[in-house]
N, C-alpha and C positions, 0 to 999 in steps of 0.2 A: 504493500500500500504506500501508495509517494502521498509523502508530508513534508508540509514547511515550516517551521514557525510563524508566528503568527508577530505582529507588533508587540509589543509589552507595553499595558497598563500604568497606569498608577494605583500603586497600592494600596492606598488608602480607601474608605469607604465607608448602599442603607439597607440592611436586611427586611426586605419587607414582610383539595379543596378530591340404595341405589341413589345415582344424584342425576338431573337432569342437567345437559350443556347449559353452560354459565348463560347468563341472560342479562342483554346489553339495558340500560337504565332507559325507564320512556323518556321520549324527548318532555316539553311544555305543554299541553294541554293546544289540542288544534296546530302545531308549529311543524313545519316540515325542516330539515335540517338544509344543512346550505346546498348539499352534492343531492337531495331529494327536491330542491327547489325548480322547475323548469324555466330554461333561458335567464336562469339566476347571476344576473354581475356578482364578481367578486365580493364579498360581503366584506373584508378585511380592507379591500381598497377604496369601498363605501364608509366603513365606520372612520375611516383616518381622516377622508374628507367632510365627514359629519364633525370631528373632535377637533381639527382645523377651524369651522366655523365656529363652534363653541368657545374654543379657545380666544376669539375677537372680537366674543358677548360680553363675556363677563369679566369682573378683575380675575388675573393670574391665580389671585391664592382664593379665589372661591371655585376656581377650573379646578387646580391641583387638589383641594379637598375635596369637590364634593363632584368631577366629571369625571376627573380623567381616571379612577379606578373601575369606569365602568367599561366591560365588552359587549361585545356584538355575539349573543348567542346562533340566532336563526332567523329565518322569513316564514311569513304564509301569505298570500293576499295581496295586501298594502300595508300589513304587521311586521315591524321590526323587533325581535327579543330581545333586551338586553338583558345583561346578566348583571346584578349591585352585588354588593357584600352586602348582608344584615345590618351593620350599622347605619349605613346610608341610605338604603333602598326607599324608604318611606318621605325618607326628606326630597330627596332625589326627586320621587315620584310627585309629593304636591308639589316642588317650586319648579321644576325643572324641567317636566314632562313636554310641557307647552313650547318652549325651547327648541327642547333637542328631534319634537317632531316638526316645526318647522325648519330646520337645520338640513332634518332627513329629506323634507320634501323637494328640498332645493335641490341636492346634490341626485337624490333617484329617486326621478318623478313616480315611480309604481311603488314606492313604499312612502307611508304617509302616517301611520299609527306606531304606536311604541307601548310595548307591553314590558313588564318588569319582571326579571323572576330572579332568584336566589344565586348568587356565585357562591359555590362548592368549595368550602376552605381548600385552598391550594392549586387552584382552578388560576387559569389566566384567560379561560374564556374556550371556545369553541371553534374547530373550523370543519366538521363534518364528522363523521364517526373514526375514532382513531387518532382524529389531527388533531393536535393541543397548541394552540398559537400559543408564542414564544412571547413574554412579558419585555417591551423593549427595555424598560428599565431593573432589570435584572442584569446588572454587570458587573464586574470588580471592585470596580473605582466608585461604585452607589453602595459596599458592601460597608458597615460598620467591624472592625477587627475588635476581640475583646479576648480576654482569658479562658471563654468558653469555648470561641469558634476559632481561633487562631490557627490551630493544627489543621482543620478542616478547612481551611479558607488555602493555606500552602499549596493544603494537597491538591484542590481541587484547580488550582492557578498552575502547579506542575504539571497535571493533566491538560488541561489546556492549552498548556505551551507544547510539548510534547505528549500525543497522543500515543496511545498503546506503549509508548517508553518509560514513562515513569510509574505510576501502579494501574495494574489492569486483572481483574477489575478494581474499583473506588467504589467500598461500599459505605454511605452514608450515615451516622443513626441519631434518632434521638426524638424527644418530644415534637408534636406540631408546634408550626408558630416561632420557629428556632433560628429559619434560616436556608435549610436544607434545600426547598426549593430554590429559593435565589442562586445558591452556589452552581445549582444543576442549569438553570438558564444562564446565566456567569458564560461559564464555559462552551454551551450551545450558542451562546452570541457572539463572544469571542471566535470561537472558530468560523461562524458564519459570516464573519468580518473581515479576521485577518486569514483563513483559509478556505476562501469560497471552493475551491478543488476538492475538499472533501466533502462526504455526504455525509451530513449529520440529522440524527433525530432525534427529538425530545416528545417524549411521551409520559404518561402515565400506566401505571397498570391495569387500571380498571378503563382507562380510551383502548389498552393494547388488546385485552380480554374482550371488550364491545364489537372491537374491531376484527376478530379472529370469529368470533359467535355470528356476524352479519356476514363475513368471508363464508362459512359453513352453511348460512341459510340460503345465500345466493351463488357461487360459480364455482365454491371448492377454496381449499385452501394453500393454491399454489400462488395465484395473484402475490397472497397474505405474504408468502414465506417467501417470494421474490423481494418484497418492498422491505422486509425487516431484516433479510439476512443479503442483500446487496447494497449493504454499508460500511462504512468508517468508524463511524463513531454512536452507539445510542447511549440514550442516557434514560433509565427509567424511576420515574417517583412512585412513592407511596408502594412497593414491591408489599408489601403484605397486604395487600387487596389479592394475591394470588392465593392465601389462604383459601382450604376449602373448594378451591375449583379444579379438580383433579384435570379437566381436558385442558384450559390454560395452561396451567402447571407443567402438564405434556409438551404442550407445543413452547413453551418459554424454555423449558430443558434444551429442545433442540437446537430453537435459536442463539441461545446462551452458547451451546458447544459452536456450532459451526462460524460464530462472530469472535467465540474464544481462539477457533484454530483458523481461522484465516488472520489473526491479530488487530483484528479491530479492539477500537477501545471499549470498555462498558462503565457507568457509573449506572450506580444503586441508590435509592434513598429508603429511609422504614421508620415507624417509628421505635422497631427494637433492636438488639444486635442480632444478626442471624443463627446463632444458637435457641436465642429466646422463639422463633417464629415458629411454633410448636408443629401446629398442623399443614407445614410445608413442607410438602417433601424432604426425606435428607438428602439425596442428591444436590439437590438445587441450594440448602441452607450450607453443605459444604462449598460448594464453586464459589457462593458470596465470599467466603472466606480467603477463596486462592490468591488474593491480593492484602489489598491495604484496608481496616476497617478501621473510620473515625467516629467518633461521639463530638456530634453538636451540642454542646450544654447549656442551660440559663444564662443572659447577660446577668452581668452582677448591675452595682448600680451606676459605677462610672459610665458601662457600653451603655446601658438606659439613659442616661444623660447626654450623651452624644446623639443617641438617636435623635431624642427630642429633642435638641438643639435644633438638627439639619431637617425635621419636617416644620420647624418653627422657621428656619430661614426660607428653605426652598418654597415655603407659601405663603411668605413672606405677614405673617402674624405677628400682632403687635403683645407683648407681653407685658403684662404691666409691672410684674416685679420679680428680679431673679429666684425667689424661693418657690413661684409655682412650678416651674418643672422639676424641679428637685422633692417637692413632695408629692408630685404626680407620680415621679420615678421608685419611691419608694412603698405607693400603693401599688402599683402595678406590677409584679416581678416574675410573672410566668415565662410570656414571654411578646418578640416583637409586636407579632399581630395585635396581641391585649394590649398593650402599650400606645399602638397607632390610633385602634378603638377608643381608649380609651380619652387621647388628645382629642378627634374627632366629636366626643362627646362634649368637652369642654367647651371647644369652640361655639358648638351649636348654642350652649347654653350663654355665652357671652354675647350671641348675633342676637339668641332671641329677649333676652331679657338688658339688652345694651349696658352690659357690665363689660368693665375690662377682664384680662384672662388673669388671674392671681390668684396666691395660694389662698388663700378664702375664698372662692368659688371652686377650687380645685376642691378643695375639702367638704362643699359641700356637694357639687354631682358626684365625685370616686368614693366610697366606702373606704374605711383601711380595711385590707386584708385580713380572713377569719383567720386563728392561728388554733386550731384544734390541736393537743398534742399528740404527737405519733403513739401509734398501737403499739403496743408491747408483746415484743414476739413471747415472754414469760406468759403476758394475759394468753394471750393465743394456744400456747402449747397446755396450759394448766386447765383451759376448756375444752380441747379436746382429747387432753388425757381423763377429764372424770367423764365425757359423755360414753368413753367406751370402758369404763368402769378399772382404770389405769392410775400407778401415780406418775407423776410429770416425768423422775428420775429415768420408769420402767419406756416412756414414750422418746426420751432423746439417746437411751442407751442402747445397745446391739444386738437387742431380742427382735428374731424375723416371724416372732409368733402371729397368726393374724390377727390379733387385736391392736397389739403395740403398732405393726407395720402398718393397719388400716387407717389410723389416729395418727402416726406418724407424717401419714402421705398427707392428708390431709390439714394437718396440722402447717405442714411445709408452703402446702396452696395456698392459705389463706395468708400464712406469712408476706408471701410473692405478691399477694392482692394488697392486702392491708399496710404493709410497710416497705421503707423505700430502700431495702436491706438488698445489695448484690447476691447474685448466689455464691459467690466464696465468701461471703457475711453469712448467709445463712446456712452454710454447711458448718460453720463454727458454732452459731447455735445449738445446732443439730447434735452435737457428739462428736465434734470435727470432722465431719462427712465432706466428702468431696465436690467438687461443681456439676461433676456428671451425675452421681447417685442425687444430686437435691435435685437438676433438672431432668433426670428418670421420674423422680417422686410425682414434680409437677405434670410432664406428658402423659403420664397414667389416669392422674386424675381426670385431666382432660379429653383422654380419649373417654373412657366413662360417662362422662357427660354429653359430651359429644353422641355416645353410642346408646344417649337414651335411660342412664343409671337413672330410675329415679329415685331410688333410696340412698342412691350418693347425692342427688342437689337439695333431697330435704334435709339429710346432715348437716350439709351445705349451710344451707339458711337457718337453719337452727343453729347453729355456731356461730353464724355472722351476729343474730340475735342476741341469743347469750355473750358474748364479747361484748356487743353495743350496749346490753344492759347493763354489765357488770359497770360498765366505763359511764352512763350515767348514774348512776348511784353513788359512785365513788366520787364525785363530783359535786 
């Protein structure tokens, strides 16, 4: 495969969705998709000329908050879908509707209505079944670096520069809202930039899964396996949507090898590490591993603070006192997207009730943060040693009796659910048990449940209970 590098960035940077074959999600209610549209113009080169006029309606920092995160889902008719996020959709729709449908009329006389529907955390919008347009603001130089994403921001920048040479595959992990997508467009932009010769794709798991299910309903699935395995480079988010879908799973195995042995690059995103992704195949959760895996982690509060900085300038918001981002920053600490939300929220409240943006207004739309204290793998193991008539000693020691081992397993799952304990954390718990025998523990359970136990999910619930009780009472 001929590669070039590509130009180099600058480094700094805004982190901003029996079993029957998988079955692709319905479209909107009456919306035909862009490639089911007849004699349909480009919809992607309609929406840019729609956000161009937008963009010379209203001021800069009322576009940047409240237009420009919106896409262009599909057509019907003279109905254009867009797609909002949840935070915006509603405001959007009463001030803006009127807008953006004259905006549309102008640029494509046969579309003339504008309907609203929900953008899918992690979503950049839609271009037919399969296609996931590419977020243009998704780049390096727009990424915030902090102590959580550093290591991931490298790797995914060496990849970028050098495809298939530096790690291949690049598997990603960590909570939503972290980052992971942006780093995954980063790189698909970057190379679509600085190395238009290769072929690059960026997708999703559940677009790849929709796309391979409509392949099988309509002409076979050679088209499919042409278009995914004569590439350079893919990149796929959200890989645990392949959970549970045994024919995806199949056909991604093969892709995965043959994109592995011809040396194309692959990057991964999930929200866990490919160990934890239970019901995936082992096949497939080994090859995640034949490279490089990163953890995306929580910005602390500095990287929080720089974010909200750089959406305060680039939308160019008037602050009225340096302490409200600062205690914005430290209500909000999951992660970016809550963070964005959560500025977004402010603002509205300062347009609608014409207050300036400051920490007395911040404090009073954000809540502080609930701060529950963590479960205690003790409480944990000491309710499901007496539910199975046990003392706690007999449940963490090395009896494979089946009481101790039932209570045991069990014991270990709920740990995994309820506490934010690693599994070599919780194999120390355990008796100093190792990371395979705790994540044996946990896939048993879950295949059980999975397979219908139902006397394992009312233990289940009766343990979560009993825990929750004990914990308010003691309170």
């Amino acid at each position: 495969m001929h590669r070039r590098r590509a130009p180099q960035p600058q480094r700094e940077g805004l982190n901003q969705v029996p079993h029957p074959p998988d079955q692709p999600n319905p479209r909107p209610t009456g919306a035909a998709s862009v490639t089911d549209t007849a004699a349909q113009q480009d919809l992607g080169s309609i929406w840019q000329a729609v956000t161009e006029r937008l963009r010379t309606s209203v001021p800069e920092a009322t576009f940047r908050l409240w237009l420009e995160p919106l896409r262009a889902a599909a057509a019907q008719g003279d109905t254009l879908y867009v797609k909002a996020p949840d935070g915006i959709r509603v405001w959007v729709e009463r001030r803006y509707a009127t807008l953006i449908s004259q905006s549309l009329s102008q640029v494509a006389g046969g579309l003339r209505q504008v309907s609203f529907t929900p953008l899918e955390p992690g979503s950049t919008g839609g271009e037919g079944i399969g296609e996931v347009a590419l977020n243009p603001n998704y780049t390096f130089d727009r990424f915030v670096i902090g102590e959580g994403n550093r290591l991931a921001h490298a790797a995914a920048l060496a990849v970028a520069e050098a495809p298939a040479e530096a790690y291949n595959p690049l598997f990603l992990h960590g909570p939503p809202g972290l980052g992971k997508t942006h780093l995954l467009g980063a790189i698909a932009n970057y190379l679509r930039s600085g190395a238009p010769e290769l072929n690059v794709r960026y997708t999703t798991a559940e677009a790849f899964t929709n796309e391979f299910v409509a392949a099988l309903q309509a002409s076979g699935s050679e088209e499919f396996k042409r278009r995914y395995r004569d590439i350079d480079v893919l990149l796929i988010d959200d890989v645990q949507f392949l959970e549970g879908k045994r024919h995806t799973e199949e056909e991604f195995f093969h892709t995965f090898n043959a994109l592995y042995e011809a040396g194309s690059q692959l990057v991964l995103s999930a929200d866990r590490i490919p160990s934890e992704l239970s019901t995936l195949a082992a096949r497939l959760r080994d090859r995640f591993e034949w490279g490089l895996t990163v953890a995306v982690e929580p910005p602390n509060l500095a990287t929080r603070l720089i974010v909200l900085r750089r959406l305060v300038r680039e939308s160019d918001i008037e602050v009225a006192d340096g302490d409200a981002l600062a205690v914005l920053a430290r209500r909000i600490d999951a992660n970016i997207r809550q963070l964005h939300g959560a500025l977004t929220r402010v603002i509205a409240h300062a347009s609608l009730r014409a207050r300036p943006v400051s920490a007395e207004l911040v404090k009073e739309v954000i809540s502080p943060p609930e701060r529950p204290a963590p479960n205690s793998v003790e409480e944990i193991q000491e309710a499901a040693a007496s539910s199975f008539g046990i003392p706690r000693s007999t449940l963490i020691g090395p009896s494979r009796a089946a009481a101790p081992l039932r209570a045991r397993q069990l014991a270990i799952y709920l740990c995994r659910e309820m506490t934010d304990l690693s599994l070599p954390q919780l194999g120390r718990e355990f008796g100093g048990r190792d990371h395979a025998t705790v994540l044996n523990a946990i896939r048993r359970v879950e295949q059980r449940r999975a397979g219908g136990d139902d006397e394992l999910r009312s233990q289940l619930e009766l343990l979560r209970d009993q825990i929750h009780s004990q914990r308010g009472t003691a309170a």
